[in-house]
C-alpha positions as CSV (number, residue, x, y, z in Angstrom):
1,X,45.1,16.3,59.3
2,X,47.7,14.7,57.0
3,X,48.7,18.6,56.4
4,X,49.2,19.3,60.3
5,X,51.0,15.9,60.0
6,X,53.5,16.9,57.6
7,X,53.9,20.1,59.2
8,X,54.6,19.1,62.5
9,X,56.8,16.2,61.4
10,X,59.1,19.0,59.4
11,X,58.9,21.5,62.5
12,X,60.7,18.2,64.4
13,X,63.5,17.1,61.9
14,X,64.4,20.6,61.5
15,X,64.9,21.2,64.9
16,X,66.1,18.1,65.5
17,X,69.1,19.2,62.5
18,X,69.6,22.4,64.3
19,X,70.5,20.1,67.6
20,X,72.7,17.8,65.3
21,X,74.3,21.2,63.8
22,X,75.0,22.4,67.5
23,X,76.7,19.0,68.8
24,X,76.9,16.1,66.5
25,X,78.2,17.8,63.8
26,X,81.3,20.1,64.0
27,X,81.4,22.9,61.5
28,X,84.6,23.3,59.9
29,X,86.5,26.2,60.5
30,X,86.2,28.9,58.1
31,X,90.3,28.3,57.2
32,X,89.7,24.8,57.1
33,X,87.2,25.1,54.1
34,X,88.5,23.0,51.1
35,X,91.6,22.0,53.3
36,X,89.8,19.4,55.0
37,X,87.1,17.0,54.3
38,X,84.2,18.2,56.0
39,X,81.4,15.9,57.6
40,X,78.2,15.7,56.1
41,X,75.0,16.5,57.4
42,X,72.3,13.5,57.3
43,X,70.1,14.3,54.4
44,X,67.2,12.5,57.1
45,X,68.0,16.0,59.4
46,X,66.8,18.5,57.2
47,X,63.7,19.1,55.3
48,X,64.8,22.6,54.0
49,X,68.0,23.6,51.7
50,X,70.1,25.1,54.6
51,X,70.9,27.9,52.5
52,X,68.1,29.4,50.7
53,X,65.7,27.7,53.3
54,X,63.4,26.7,50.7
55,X,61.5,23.3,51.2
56,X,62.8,20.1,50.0
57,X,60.6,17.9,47.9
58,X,61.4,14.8,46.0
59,X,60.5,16.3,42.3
60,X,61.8,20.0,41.9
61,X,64.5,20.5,44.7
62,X,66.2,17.6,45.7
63,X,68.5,17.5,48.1
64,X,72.7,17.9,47.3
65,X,75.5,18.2,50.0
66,X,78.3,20.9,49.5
67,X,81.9,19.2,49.1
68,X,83.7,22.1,51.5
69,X,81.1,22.6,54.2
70,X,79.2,19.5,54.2
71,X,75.6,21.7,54.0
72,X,72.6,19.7,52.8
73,X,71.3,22.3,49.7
74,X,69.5,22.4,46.9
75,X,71.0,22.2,43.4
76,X,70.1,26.2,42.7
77,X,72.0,26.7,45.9
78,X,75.2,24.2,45.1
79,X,75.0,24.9,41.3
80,X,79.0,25.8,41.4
81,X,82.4,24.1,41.6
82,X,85.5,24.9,43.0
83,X,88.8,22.9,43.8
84,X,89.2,21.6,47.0
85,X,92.7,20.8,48.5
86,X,92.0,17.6,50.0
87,X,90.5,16.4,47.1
88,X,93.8,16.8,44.9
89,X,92.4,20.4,43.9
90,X,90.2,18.9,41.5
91,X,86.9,20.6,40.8
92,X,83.6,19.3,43.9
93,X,80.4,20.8,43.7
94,X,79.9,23.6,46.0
95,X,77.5,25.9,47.6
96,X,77.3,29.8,46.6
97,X,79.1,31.0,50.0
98,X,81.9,28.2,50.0
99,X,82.1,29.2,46.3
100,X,82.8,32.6,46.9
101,X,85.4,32.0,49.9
102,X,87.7,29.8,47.8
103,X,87.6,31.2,44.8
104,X,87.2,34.8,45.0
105,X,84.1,35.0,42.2
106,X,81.0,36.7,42.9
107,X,77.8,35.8,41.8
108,X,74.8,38.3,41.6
109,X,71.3,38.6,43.0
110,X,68.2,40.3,41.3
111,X,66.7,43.6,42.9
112,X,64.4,41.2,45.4
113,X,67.7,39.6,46.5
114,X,66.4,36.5,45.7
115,X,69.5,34.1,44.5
116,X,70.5,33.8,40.9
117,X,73.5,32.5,40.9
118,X,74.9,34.1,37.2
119,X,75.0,37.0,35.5
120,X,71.3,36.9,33.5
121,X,71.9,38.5,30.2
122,X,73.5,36.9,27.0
123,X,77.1,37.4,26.5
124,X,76.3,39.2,23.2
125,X,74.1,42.1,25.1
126,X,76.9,42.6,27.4
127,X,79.6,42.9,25.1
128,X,77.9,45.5,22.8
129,X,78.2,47.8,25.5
130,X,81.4,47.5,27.2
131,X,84.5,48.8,27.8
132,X,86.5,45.7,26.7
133,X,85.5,42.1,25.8
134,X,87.5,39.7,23.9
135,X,88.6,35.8,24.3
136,X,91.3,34.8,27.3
137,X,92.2,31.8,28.8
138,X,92.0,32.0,32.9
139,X,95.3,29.8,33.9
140,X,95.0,27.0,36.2
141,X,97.3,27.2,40.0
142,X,100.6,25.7,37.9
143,X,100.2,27.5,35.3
144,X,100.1,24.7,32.6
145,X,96.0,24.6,31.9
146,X,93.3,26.3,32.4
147,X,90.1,27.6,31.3
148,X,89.2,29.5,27.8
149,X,86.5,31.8,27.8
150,X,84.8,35.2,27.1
151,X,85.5,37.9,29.2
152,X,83.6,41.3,29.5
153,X,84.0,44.5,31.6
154,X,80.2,45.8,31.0
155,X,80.4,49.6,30.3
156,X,77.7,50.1,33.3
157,X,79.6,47.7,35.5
158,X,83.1,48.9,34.8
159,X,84.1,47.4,38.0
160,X,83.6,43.5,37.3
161,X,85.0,41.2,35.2
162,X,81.7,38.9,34.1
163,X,83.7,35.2,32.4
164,X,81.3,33.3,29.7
165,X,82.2,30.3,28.8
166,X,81.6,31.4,24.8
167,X,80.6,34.7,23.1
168,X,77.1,33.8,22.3
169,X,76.1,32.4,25.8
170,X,73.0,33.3,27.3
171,X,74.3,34.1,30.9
172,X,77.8,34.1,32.7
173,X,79.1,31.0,34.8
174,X,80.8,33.8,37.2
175,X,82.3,37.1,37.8
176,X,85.7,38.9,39.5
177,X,85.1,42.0,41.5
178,X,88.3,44.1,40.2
179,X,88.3,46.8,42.5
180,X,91.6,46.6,44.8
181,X,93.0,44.3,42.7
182,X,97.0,44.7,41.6
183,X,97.4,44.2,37.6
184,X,101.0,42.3,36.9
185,X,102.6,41.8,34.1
186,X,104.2,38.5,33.5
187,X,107.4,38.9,30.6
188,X,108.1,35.2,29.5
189,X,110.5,33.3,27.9
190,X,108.3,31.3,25.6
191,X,106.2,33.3,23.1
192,X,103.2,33.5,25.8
193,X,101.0,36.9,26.7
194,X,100.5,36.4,30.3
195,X,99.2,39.2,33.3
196,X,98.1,38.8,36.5
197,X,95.4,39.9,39.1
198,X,96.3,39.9,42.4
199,X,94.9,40.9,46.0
200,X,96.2,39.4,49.1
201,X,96.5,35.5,48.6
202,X,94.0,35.6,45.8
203,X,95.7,35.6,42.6
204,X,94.5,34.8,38.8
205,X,96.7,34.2,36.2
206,X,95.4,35.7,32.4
207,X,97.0,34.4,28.9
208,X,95.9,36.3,25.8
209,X,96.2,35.9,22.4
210,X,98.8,38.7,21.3
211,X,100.8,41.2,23.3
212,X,98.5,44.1,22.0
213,X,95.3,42.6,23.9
214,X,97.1,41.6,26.8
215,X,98.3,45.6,27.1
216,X,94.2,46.3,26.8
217,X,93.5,44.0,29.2
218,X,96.2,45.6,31.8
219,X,95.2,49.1,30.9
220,X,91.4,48.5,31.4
221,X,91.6,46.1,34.9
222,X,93.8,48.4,36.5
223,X,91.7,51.5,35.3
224,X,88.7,49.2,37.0
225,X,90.9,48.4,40.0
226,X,91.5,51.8,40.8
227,X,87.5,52.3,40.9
228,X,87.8,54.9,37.8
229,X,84.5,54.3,36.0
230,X,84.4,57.2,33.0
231,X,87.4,58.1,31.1
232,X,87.6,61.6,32.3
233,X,88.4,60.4,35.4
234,X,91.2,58.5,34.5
235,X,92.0,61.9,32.9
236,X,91.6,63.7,35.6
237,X,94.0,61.4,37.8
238,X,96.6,61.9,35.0
């Protein structure tokens, strides 16, 4: 009976959060996301992550709210960051698909589609077999910080750019889908190696430690922009 109980009680608040969704609670606007501050959902509304739709319970998966949509989820679910405008652009914890929207990353699944989130296997496996890997720094928007990491472009996924944060980590913190992507180069003033990756409004600004890698790095993101996967291709195109 306390089963049923349970049961029927989550059956209620859910559809009772659905209702809330539908009237209470405005969503923002999918242009709006990490402009404005969005209005949270009551954690008392939901009794499933309203992502992955998986349960809530008080030990295992607790409930988080994502800073762009306002979403009651999980942490597996919200187990990102991105910089939201209206919060000074500094970094707010984030769902996967907000994630996605405002930075431009990718994240991957497993063959069941089941959500992991980052790339499974160790930085060291991946760079063994790839077509380039080395350390860059990803700029910040002004161009005066930013992030240092270890970058890969897998030799059997010669079309992403998988980031870890060093070169004997266990599993990526996220990914760049290069294909479509512009390469630029960036000539300086100041003794610094700089490129760029653009598409549309998206852009992501690269600093390297010499000029030599920075020409490798050009050569082998526009190679994967252009969706050339095997040198002879690129031969071919030539």
């Amino acid at each position: 009976q306390d089963a049923i109980d349970r049961k029927e009680k989550r059956s209620e608040t859910f559809k009772t959060a659905v209702h809330g969704l539908e009237s209470d609670t405005p969503a923002l606007k999918t242009e709006e996301l990490g402009r404005r501050a969005p209005q949270w959902v009551r954690d008392n509304l939901v009794t499933m992550c309203m992502r992955c739709k998986e349960p809530f319970n008080a030990i295992t998966r607790r409930r988080h709210h994502c800073r762009a949509c306002g979403y009651v989820v999980c942490a597996r679910c919200s187990d990102y960051k991105a910089e939201l405008q209206y919060d000074g652009n500094r970094p707010n914890r984030v769902c996967q698909e907000c994630f996605i929207f405002l930075t431009g990353h990718t994240v991957l699944e497993d063959r069941e589609g089941k959500h992991k989130g980052i790339l499974e296997k160790g930085a060291a496996e991946v760079s063994s077999r790839s077509l380039l890997c080395s350390s860059l720094q990803l700029l910040d928007k002004n161009g005066k910080g930013g992030t240092r990491g270890w970058f890969v472009i897998p030799q059997d996924d010669p079309l992403v750019l998988y980031i870890y944060a060093a070169p004997q980590d266990v599993r990526a913190h996220s990914s760049i889908p290069l294909l479509g992507y512009r390469v630029r180069d960036m000539p300086q003033g100041e003794p610094r190696h700089l490129f760029q990756l653009a598409q549309s409004r998206q852009v992501f600004t690269f600093e390297a430690d010499t000029e030599e890698l920075k020409r490798r790095w050009m050569k082998a993101m526009a190679r994967s922009a252009a969706g050339i996967t095997h040198p002879e291709e690129e031969e071919e195109d030539a």
